[in-house]
Each structure stands twice: as C-alpha cells, then as structure tokens.
N, C-alpha and C positions, 0 to 999 in steps of 0.2 A: 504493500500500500504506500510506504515510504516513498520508494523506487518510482512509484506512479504518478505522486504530486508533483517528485522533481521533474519528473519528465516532462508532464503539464505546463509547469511554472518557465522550463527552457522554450516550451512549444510557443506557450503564450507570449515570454518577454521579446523573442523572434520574431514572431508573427506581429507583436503590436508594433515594435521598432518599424519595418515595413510597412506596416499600414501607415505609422504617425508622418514615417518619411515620404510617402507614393502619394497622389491624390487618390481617394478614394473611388474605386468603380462605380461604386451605387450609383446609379439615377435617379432623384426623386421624381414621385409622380404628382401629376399633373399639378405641379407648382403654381401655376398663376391661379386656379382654379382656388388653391389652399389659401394665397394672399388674399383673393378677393371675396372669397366669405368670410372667412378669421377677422380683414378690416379693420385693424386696431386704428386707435382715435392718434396720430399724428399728432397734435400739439399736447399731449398728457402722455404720461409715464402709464405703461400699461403691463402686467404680467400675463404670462404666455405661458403653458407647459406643453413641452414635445414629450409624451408619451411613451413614444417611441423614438429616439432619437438616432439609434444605425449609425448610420456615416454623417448625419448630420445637413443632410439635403437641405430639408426644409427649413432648417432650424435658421442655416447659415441666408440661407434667402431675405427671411422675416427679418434679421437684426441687422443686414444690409438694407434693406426697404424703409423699416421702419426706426428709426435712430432711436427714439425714446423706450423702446419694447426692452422689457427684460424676460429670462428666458429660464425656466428651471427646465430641464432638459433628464427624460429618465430611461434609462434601461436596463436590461438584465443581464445583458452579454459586458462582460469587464473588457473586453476587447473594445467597444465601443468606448467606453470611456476614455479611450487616451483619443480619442477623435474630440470628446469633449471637452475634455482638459486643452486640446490644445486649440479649439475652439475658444475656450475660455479666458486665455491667453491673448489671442485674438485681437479679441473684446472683453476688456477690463469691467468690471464690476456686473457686466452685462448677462453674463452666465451661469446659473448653480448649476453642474451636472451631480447626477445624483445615481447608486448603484444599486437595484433592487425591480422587482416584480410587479405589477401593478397593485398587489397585494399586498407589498412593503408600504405602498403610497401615502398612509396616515403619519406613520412610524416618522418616517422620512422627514414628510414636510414637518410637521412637530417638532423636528428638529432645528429647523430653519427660521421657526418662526412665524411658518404661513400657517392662519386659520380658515376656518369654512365659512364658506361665500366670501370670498374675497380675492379668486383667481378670475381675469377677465377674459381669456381663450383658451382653449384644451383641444389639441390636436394628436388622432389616433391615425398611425400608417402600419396596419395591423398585417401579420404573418413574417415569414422569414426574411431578410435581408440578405440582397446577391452577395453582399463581401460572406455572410456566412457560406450561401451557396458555395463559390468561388474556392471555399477555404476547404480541399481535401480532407485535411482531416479531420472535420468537426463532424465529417458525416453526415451530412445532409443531400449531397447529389448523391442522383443516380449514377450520374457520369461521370466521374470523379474517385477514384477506388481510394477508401479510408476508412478507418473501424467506425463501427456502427454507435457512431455515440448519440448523435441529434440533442444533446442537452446547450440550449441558449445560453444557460448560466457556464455554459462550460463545469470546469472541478469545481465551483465558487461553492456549491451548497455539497456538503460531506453526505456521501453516501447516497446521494440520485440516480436514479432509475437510468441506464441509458438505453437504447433500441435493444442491444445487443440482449441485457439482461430481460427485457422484458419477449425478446425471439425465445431464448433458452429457457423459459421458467411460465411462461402463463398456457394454463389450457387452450385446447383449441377450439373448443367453444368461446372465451375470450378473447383469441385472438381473430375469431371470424366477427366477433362484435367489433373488435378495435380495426378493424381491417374494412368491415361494413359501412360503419355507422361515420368515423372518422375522414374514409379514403371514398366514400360510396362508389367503392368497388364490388360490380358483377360478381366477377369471379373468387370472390370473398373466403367462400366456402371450401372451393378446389384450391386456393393459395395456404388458407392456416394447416387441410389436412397433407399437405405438402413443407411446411415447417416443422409438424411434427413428425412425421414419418422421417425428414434430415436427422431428428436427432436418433430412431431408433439403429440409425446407419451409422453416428455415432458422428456425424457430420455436424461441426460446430459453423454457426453463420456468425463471423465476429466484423467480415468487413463489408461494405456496398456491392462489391463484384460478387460477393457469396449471396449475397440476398436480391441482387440485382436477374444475376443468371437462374436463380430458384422461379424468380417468378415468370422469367423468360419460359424456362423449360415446360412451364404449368401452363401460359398463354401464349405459345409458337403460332397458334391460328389467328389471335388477335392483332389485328395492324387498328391503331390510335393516331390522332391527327387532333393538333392542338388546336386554338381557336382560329389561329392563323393559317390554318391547314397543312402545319408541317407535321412532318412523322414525330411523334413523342413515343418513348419507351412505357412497356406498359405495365413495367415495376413503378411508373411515377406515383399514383394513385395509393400504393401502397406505402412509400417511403411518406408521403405526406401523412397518412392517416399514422403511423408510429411518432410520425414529429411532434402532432398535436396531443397526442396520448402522454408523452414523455413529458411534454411541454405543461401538461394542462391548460393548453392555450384556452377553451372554450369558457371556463371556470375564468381564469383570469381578465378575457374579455370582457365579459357580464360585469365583475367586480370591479372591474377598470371602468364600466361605462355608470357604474351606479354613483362610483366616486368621485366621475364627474360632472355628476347634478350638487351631490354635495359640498365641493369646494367650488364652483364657480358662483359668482355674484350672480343675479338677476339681471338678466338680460346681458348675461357672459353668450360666449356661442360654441359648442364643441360641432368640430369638422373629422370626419371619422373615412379613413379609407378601406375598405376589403380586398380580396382576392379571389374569393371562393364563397360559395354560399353557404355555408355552415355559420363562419364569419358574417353574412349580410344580414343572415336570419335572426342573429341575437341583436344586431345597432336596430334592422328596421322594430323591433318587438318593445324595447325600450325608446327609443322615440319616439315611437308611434304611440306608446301606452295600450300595448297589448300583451307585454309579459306573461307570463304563464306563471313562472314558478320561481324563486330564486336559486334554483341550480337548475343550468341549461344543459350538463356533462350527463350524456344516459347512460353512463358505464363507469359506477362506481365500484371498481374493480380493485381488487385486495393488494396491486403492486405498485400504489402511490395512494395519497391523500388527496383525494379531490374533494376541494373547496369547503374546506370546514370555517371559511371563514367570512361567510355573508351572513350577517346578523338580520332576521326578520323584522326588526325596529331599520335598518336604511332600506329596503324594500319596502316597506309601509311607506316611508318616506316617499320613494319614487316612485310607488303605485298613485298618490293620492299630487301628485306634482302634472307641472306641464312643461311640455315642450312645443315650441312651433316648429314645423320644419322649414326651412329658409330658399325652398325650392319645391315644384310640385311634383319633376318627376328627378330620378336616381340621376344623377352627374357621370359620365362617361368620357375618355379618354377621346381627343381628337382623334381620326384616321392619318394626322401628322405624327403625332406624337407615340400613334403606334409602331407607326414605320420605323421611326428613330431609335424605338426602344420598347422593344420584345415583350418586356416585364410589365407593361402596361397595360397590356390588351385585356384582363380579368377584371381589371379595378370599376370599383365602384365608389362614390366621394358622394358622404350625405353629410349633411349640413341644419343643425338645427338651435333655436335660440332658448335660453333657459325663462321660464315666465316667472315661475316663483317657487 
C-alpha cells in the first residue's frame, strides 16, 4: 500500500508539472452561451463558483470579461488544482480554489467565510474532463490502455473503490444493474455474465485493453456510431457506466444542484451543462420542481456509500422553493462549435434564476 501512494504521488507531481507547464487541452463548452446567462453586474463586485473547474475554461473567460467577479473555483480531481493555483496567481485576490466533492461544498465554504444566500452565480460543466480522458493512466479511455482506476479524486480519498475492484468483486447481477442503468447499455446482460465467467478463467481485468477487448469479444456484431456518425467503440457505454458508479456522480449531482439553491442569493442564477441524459434528467427534475425523491442513485449497492448525505430538511427546502428557467427551450451547441470541437456535440446548457 506504501509502495502505491508513492507511486501515485510521483504519477501525480509528473503529471501536474506538465499540465501547470502545457496549456491545457480542455475546451470549454459553449462559453459565450455561459457568459451571457451567468451576466454578472459589471460595475459591482460579484461572487461566482465554478463547480467544476477542470482546466479552468470557463472560469478563466468570466475573470477576463468581467474584472470585478470573484471566483471560488471547486473540484475533486487534485490534478486540477495546480490549474487553479496557478490561475490564482494569475489573478490576485480574485480566486479561492478549493479541493473536494460537491458534497464537501458546506464544509469548505465554512471555511472561507461564505454563508447561505449570499453567492450571486453557480456554474455546473458536469461529467468527465478531456485532460482526464487524455491522461492514460487515470483510466478513463477506452482508447488509451491504463489500469482500471476511473476514480476523479485520484489516491486523494484512502481506500476508494476503483473500476478494477468493483470488475473483481461485485455480483453479476450488480454489475448488469451498474452496466444497465449507468451505461444504458443493451447488451448489459451478455457483458456482466462475460466478466464473471473472466474470473472463473482466472483472468484478472486490471487494465482498459482487458476490459476494452472483453466487451469487444461479447459485441463483435455490434458497429456504434456516435452523434457525429463516426464509428465509436462499443466498450464506450460500458467504461462510462463504471465511471459514474465509482464516481457517485449521480448522488453528487443532485446534492451539488440542491446546494445551489441554498447558497445563492435571490435572484443568483445557476447555469448547468450535461452530457448525457442521466445527467439532464436530474438538472431538468430540480428546476423544473419535479423531483421525485432525494436520492436519484437506483443502485445502492454494498461497494461504496451512496449518498448518505442529503438531509430531508434541504429537500423540503427545494421542494417548497422556485426556480425560473431563463430560457424556454434546452440550449444546444452551435453546428460551428461542433465542428471545432468533438466534445460538444452531447451538451446541453440550462439556465435558471433563483426566486426565493
């Protein structure tokens, strides 16, 4: 275990070094779109939280545009923070970056000083970020052969779940849920009894090319074509549905979107990006004031902690609250803007204003 954090700790000082020194790959999406609902008030100091701050696309746009905005900037991946740190640098006094989950976000701001209703913009660019992609060994491509880790937080949290542990160790009946319901993957069914039959073979799946090729050989008949109609791999579906499971993304979304009724002032505005519908279904549900329940995760399965931490007092809260939406129909990527950049083509940008 020793052996493994250092190796971690060389991976990451490596990898962040090149990141702080390269310009960042990322592209952020549809930027002008994010200025012009977000809209901070130019002659007044305004606060602003990137949610998601990545490589810092948007963040850096907003504090070049708008000179007065201050900026607490949060994420979970520690890689990202030397993007913010040096961001913050940057721009003197203009940046808290901050390192935790959206479910760290009370803890956090608490510390700083910031109380509730009293942020004036909250901006969500939700799912994975290309520098992650990009990064071999974090394990997130398909394309890319690197062990199966898919954890954001990186080593940061002791003892997390990463893809690999939860291919070796979960039944296959939850892994046709985590595979189904996650990845709304078809072939659901004939991929998890294909993972476990690898281990009766004694075949351990620890990298991407092991899990990549498992689910090739289980859909050889299947050809996939992305939105753009290029050919995509049909282990994608899959690696994405483990991401989210590992991640508890679905849990954190919800909580992240509930926290920010709660600390934005009256008539603050949160601007929320998706990917994927899994994602669109939980923003449109809370601002639209259709929630169902306050756990949106339907697989509370025995190899992580899902969401123990939405108290039924800030639900009540955001059951009995309003939102306008700031637009009638969903916001979509220009056909320029897809051209340019691949990563776009899924996104959906909703936009909505806090009433009270």
């Amino acid at each position: 275990m020793l052996l493994k954090r250092v190796i971690f700790r060389n991976l990451l000082r490596n990898c962040s070094t090149q990141h702080v020194e390269q310009k960042a790959a990322h592209v952020p999406v549809m930027t002008e779109e994010v200025l012009n609902f977000l809209k901070p008030n130019s002659n007044e100091t305004e606060t602003i939280i990137d949610m998601t701050f990545g490589a810092g696309g948007h963040s850096r746009r907003l504090l070049e545009k708008f000179p007065n905005t201050k900026l607490i900037v949060l994420d979970r991946d520690p890689i990202a923070m030397h993007y913010a740190d040096k961001l913050a640098e940057e721009f003197p006094f203009r940046v808290v970056p901050l390192l935790g989950r959206f479910s760290d976000l009370p803890v956090l701001l608490k510390s700083k000083g910031i109380k509730q209703n009293s942020v004036d913009n909250i901006l969500f660019d939700f799912g994975c970020s290309s520098m992650q992609f990009d990064e071999a060994h974090r394990g997130f491509s398909v394309s890319a052969e690197g062990p199966l880790d898919m954890r954001m937080d990186g080593n940061r949290v002791p003892n997390s779940v990463t893809a690999a542990d939860v291919l070796a160790k979960a039944t296959e009946e939850d892994l046709f849920k985590i595979i189904k319901f996650y990845g709304e993957e078809k072939q659901a069914k004939k991929i998890a009894r294909a993972i476990v039959e690898a281990r009766y073979l004694f075949k351990k799946l620890t990298t991407t090319k092991d899990l990549a090729d498992l689910v090739e050989s289980v859909c050889s008949e299947d050809h996939r074509l992305d939105k753009l109609r290029r050919k995509t791999h049909v282990a994608t579906k899959t690696f994405q549905a483990l991401r989210i499971f590992v991640n508890n993304e679905l849990n954190e979304i919800n909580y992240g979107l509930l926290l920010a009724h709660r600390y934005l002032r009256v008539g603050g505005r949160v601007v929320t990006i998706t990917f994927h519908s899994l994602e669109d279904t939980i923003v449109k549900r809370q601002l639209m004031g259709n929630m169902i329940d306050n756990i949106v995760n339907p697989l509370p399965l025995k190899y992580m902690s899902h969401s123990d931490f939405v108290d039924e007092g800030l639900v009540k809260e955001v059951m009995e609250s309003n939102w306008k939406m700031l637009h009638q129909h969903v916001i979509v990527p220009t056909l320029e803007e897809v051209e340019n950049n691949a990563r776009s083509r899924s996104a959906k940008l909703r936009a909505a204003v806090k009433l009270k």
